[in-house]
C-alpha positions, 0 to 999 in steps of 0.5 A: 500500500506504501507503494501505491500512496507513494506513486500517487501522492509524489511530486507532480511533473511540470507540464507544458503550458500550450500555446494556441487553445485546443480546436474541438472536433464539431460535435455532430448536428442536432436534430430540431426538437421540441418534445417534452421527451428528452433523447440521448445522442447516439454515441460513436464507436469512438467515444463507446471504446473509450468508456470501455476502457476507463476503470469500473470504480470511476465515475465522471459527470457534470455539475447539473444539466439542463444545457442546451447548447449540449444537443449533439453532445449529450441530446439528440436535438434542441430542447429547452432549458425547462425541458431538459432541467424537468426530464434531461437526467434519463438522456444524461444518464445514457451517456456512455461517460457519464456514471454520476452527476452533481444535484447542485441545486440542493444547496440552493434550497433543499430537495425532498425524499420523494424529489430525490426519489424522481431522480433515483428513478431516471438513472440505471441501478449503478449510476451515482450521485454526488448532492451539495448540502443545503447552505442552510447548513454550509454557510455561516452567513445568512444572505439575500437575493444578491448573496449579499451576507445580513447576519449569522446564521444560527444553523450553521453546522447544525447536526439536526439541520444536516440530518433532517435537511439533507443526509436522511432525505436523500438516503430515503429518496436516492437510496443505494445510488449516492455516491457522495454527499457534499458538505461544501463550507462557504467562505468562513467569516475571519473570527471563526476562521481565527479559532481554527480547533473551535471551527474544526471541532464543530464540523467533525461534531456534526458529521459524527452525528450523521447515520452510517451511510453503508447499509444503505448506500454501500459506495457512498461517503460523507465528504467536506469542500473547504474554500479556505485554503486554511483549513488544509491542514493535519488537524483538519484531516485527522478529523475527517478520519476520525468520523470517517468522511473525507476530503473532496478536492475543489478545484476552483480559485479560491483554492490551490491546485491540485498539487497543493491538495494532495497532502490532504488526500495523503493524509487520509489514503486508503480511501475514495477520491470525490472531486468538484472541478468548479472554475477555471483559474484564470477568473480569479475568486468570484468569476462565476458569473464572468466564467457564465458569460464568456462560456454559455451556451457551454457547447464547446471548450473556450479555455483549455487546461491540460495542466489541470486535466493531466494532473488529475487524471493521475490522481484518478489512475492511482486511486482506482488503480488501487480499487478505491472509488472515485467520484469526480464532477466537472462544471461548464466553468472548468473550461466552457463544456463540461462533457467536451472536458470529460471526454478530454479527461478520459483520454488522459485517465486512459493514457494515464494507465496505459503507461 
């Protein structure tokens, strides 16, 4: 086991920057459609070939998916943003790449059981989910409709909250098909970020609390995204396996690269591997909305990141060269398309092994 630990978590090689942006093949075109039915693109040998070959405890997939500008990727056609949001996840789930997918909208306002139980009903019987908790319980601040922070909220971190909100309604409703639940801390306020054991202590208090995930859900973890880069430190990953969660590696920047996380995942190997590829680098801490407006309609890949893509694609060779799981979503934001970027990362993950 010291082997594998040590062929994963070494020193990454510097990579080549590119010097012209990658030009995608063009994605076959759409069928007009305006049915309430959403289908799946026919896959080509090329893409089946590839999925063929990517190791069984690998799950890649996207952040949401009502995206238009994805016909000929992942629909066979136009379809509205409403229609795919309410009836996109079957097609999405017949995607030969696409084993998981993240329910990003959780965090915005908390899905019930039987919302949960709609999803589980239109995926395959392996396909898992990654869920964001809701931020009723992940943010420290209580905000408005522009995000703009009013005061403390008194539920944060709330065991309660947690488990009746989030972790006991998606057992209930997703059952066996969780892969990972997501406890993605918003930014920290300064003066509880300054007592740093307290702010610990209090995260670890609540996952203690939260049920065994196992006799329901054999492949799922309880996992906490940071967006603190502070908190990447021994004392936080020793109570991560103290409570047996996990680290999920964010990659989006407010945080390091993924260089500089490894030592999180170190510190808690053996275990499964859950990632978020958020953001691209390039706009800074709060460029979501600049990342929207550059990116939409998300049909092709504006900035490429090899760097980023070879890099983790090492991380997931190793971990599930080990036999461990891994969990691993990406946003349009990472480099304008999210299933053009996992294709591109399956490859690598391919090549990876193949060495």
């Amino acid at each position: 086991m010291a082997d594998v630990q040590d062929s994963l978590f070494s020193d990454l090689p510097e990579l080549p920057r590119p010097t012209e942006k990658a030009v995608d093949a063009p994605a076959p075109s759409p069928k007009k459609s305006r049915g309430a039915t959403v289908k799946p693109v026919t896959p080509d040998a090329a893409l089946l070939a590839l999925a063929a070959e990517l190791p069984s405890p690998l799950r890649l997939g996207t952040s949401s998916w009502s995206y238009p500008g994805w016909a000929g990727l992942v629909w066979d056609g136009d379809y509205a943003e409403s229609v795919l949001s309410k009836s996109g996840l079957s097609a999405l789930a017949q995607h030969p790449l696409l084993r998981t997918v993240s329910l990003d909208r959780n965090f915005y306002r908390a899905l019930t059981a039987s919302q949960y139980a709609r999803y589980a009903a239109m995926v395959p019987d392996d396909f898992r989910f990654v869920v964001k908790a809701p931020s009723l319980v992940t943010d420290a601040t209580v905000r408005d409709e522009s995000g703009r922070g009013t005061q403390a909220n008194p539920v944060f971190l709330s065991h309660e909250i947690a488990l009746q909100e989030f972790v006991q309604p998606a057992l209930d409703g997703l059952g066996h098909r969780i892969g990972a639940l997501v406890f993605q801390l918003s930014p920290i306020p300064a003066h509880l970020l300054a007592d740093q054991p307290m702010l610990i202590a209090r995260i670890g208090a609540m996952l203690a609390a939260m049920p065994d995930l196992k006799p329901t859900a054999p492949d799922a973890v309880l996992a906490v995204e940071v967006r603190d880069p502070q908190l990447l430190c021994p004392a936080f990953a020793d109570m991560l396996r103290s409570v047996g969660a996990t680290f999920c590696m964010g990659l989006h920047a407010k945080m390091p690269p993924i260089e500089d996380q490894l030592p999180m995942l170190r510190a808690l190997w053996p275990g499964p591997l859950v990632c978020r590829w958020n953001l691209h680098r390039r706009h800074g801490r709060f460029g979501y909305e600049d990342a929207e407006k550059l990116y939409g309609p998300f049909d092709k890949v504006l900035d490429p990141d090899p760097e980023t893509r070879a890099a983790l694609a090492r991380v997931i060779a190793g971990t599930t060269g080990a036999g461990q799981n891994a969990f691993v979503t990406v946003s349009n934001n990472a480099e304008g398309c999210a299933p053009l970027t996992i294709a591109s990362l399956a490859q690598d993950i391919v090549d990876r092994m193949s060495r």
